[in-house]
C-alpha positions as CSV (number, residue, x, y, z in Angstrom):
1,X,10.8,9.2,-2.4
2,X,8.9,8.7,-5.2
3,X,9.0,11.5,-8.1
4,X,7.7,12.6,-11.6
5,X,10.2,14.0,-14.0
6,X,9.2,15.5,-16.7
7,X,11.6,15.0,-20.4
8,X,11.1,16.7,-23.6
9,X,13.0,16.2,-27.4
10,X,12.5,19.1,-29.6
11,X,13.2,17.7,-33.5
12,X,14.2,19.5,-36.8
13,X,15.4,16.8,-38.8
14,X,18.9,15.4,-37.4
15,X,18.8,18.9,-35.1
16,X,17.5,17.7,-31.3
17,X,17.0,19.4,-28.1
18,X,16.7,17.4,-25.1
19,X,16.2,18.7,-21.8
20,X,15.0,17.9,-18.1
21,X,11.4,19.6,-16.7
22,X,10.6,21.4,-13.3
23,X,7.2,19.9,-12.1
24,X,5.3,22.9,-10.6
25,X,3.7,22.9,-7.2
26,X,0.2,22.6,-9.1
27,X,1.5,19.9,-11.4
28,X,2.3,17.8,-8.7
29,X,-1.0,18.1,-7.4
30,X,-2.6,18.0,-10.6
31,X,-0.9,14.1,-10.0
32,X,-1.8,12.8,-7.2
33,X,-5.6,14.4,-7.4
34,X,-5.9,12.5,-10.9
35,X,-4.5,8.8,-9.4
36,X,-8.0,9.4,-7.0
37,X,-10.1,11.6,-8.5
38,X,-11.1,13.6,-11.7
39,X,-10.5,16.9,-9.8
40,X,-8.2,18.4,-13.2
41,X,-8.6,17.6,-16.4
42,X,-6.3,15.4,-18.3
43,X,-3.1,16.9,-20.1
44,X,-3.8,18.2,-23.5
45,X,-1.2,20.5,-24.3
46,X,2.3,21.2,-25.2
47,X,3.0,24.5,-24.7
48,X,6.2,26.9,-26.1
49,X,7.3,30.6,-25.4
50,X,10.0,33.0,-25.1
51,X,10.6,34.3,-21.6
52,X,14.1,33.2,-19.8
53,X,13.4,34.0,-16.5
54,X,14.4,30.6,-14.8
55,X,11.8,28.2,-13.6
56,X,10.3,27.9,-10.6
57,X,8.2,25.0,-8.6
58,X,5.4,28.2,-7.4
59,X,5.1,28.8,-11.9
60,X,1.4,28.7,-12.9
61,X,2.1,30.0,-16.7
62,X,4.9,30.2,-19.0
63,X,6.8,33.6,-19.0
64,X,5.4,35.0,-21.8
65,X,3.4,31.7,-23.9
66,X,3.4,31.6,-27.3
67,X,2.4,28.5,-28.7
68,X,-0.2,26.0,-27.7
69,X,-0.4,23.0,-29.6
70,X,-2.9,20.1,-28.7
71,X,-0.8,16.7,-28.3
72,X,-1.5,13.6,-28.4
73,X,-0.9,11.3,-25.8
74,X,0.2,7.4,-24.8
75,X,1.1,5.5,-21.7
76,X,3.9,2.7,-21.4
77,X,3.4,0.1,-18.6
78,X,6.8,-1.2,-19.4
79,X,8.7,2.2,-19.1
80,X,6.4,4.0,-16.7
81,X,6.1,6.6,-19.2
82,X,3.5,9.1,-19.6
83,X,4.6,10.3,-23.3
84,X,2.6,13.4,-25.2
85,X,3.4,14.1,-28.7
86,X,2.9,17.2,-31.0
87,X,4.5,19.3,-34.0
88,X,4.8,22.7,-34.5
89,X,5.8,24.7,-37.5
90,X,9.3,26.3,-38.3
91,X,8.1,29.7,-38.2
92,X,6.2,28.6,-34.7
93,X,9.3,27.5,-33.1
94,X,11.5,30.0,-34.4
95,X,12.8,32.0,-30.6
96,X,11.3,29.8,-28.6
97,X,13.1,29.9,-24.7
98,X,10.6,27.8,-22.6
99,X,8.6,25.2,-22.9
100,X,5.9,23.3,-20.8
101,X,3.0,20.9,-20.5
102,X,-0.4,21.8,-19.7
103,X,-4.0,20.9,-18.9
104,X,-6.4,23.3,-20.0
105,X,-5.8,25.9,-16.8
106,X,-2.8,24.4,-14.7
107,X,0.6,24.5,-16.0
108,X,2.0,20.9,-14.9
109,X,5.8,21.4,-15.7
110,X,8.5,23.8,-17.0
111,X,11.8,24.7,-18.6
112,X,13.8,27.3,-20.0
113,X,16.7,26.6,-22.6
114,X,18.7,28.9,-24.8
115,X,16.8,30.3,-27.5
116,X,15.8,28.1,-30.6
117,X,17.1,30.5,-33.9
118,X,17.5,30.0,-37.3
119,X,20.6,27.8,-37.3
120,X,18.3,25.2,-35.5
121,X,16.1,25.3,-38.6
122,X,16.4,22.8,-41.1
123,X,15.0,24.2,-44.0
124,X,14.0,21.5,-46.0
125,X,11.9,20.7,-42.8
126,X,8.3,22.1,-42.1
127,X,7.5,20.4,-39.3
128,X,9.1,20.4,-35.7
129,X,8.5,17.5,-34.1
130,X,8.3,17.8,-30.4
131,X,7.7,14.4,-27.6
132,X,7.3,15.1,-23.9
133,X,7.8,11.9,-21.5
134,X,6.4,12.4,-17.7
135,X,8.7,9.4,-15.8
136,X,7.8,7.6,-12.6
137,X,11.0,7.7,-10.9
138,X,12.2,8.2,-7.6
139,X,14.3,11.0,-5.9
140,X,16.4,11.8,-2.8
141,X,18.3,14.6,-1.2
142,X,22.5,14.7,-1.9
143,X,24.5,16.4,1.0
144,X,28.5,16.9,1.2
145,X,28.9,18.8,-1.8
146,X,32.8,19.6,-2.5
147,X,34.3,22.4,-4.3
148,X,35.3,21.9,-7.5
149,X,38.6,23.5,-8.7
150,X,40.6,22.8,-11.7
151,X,44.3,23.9,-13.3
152,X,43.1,25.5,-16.3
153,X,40.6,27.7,-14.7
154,X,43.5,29.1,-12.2
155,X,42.1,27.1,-9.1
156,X,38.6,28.9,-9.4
157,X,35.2,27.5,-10.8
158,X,32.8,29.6,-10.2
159,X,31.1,28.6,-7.1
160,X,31.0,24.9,-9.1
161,X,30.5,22.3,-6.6
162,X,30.5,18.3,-7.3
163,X,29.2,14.9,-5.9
164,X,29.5,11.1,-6.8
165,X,26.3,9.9,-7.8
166,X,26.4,6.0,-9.2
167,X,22.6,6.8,-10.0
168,X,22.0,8.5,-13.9
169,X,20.7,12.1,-12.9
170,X,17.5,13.2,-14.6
171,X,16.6,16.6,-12.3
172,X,18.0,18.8,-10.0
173,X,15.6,20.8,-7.3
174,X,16.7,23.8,-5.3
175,X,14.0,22.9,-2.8
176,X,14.7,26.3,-0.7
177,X,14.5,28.6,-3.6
178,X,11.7,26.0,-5.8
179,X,14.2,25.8,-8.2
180,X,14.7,23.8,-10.8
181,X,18.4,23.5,-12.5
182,X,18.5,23.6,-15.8
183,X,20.4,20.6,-17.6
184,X,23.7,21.9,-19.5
185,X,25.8,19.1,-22.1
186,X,29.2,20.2,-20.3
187,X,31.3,21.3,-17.5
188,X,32.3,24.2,-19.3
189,X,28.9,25.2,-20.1
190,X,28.4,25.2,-16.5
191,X,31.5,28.2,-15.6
192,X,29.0,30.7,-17.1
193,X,25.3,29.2,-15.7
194,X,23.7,29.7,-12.4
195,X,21.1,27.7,-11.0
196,X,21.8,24.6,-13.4
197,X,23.5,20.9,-13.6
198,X,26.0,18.7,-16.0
199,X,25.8,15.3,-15.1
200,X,29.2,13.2,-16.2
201,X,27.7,9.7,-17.0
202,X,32.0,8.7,-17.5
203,X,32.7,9.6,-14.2
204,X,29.3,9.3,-12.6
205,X,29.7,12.6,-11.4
206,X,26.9,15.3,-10.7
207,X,28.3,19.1,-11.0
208,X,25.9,22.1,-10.0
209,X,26.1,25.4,-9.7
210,X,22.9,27.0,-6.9
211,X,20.7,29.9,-8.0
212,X,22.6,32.2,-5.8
213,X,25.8,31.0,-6.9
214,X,27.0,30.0,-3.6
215,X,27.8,26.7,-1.4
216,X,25.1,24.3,-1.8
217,X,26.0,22.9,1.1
218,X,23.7,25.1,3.1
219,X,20.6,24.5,0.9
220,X,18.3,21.5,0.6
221,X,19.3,20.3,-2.8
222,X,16.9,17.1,-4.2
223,X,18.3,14.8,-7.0
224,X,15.8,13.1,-9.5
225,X,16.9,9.8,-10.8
């Protein structure tokens, strides 16, 4: 199956956010209508805001939108990479939750992360520099999910469940609920986070934890790679 996953890296100096985008339902048209016609517009925008409601394939806007900052944009043949680059200002990213990319009317991807404060902020730094990547990838649907337990935690994790995956994850999608997980740095992270992902590159392993907090085993759950 062939897929689009959207990337971002949010900079303040040596300070860097990286996450993994949900492409919306309108994105992914917004895709395939532009490799055959010039139905949409092309993407102009990065844009930031401060909602933390979790993101959803069916989005059409930001939760709340704040900033809207007109980016400039490149495309690699060699990668496969669409790649759109802007800045904003300290003050301008200061609370930020979400962030997106956009055309002038169709919101073409999302994601929510904790919210940016002021240890974040360099402050010998204006300027927050901020690249989004759109990669050509491809995607397939993971079944078998196994419980994860572990000694420290008592033999309970939360509803965590785990899966080999040899492949380097990029995206999760609750396909039932249009969800997309958000990407967490650890296993710990994810004891506390519903709806989201750590992906172990050590031990090529891919822990999740569903929306509902409950066995994944009786959704439709699609990996990005």
């Amino acid at each position: 199956m062939i897929n689009i996953q959207g990337r971002y890296t949010i900079r303040c100096g040596s300070k860097i956010i990286r996450g993994c985008n949900l492409i919306t339902l309108l994105g992914e048209s917004f895709f395939m209508n532009r490799i055959v016609n010039n139905t949409f517009e092309p993407l102009k925008y990065i844009v930031l805001g401060n909602s933390s409601i979790q993101a959803k394939k069916s989005d059409i806007t930001l939760g709340n939108e704040t900033v809207r900052k007109r980016c400039a944009t490149e495309v690699n043949l060699n990668t496969k990479q669409i790649v759109l680059y802007a800045s904003c200002s300290a003050e301008e990213i200061l609370g930020v939750t979400e962030i997106g990319a956009a055309n002038d009317e169709l919101l073409i991807s999302h994601d929510v992360f904790e919210r940016i404060d002021d240890e974040f902020i360099t402050e010998d730094i204006d300027s927050v520099e901020i690249t989004y990547t759109f990669d050509l990838g491809t995607a397939s649907q993971r079944t078998e999910w196994t419980y994860y337990t572990a000694a420290d935690t008592g033999g309970t994790t939360n509803n965590i469940y785990y899966v080999v995956e040899e492949n380097e994850v990029k995206g999760v999608l609750e396909t039932d609920t249009n969800s997309g997980y958000r990407s967490l740095n650890s296993l710990e992270s994810l004891k506390s986070n519903t709806g989201a992902y750590y992906y172990d590159n050590a031990t090529d392993t891919l822990y999740i934890r569903t929306t509902r907090n409950d066995n994944p085993n009786a959704y439709k759950i699609l990996i990005s790679y």
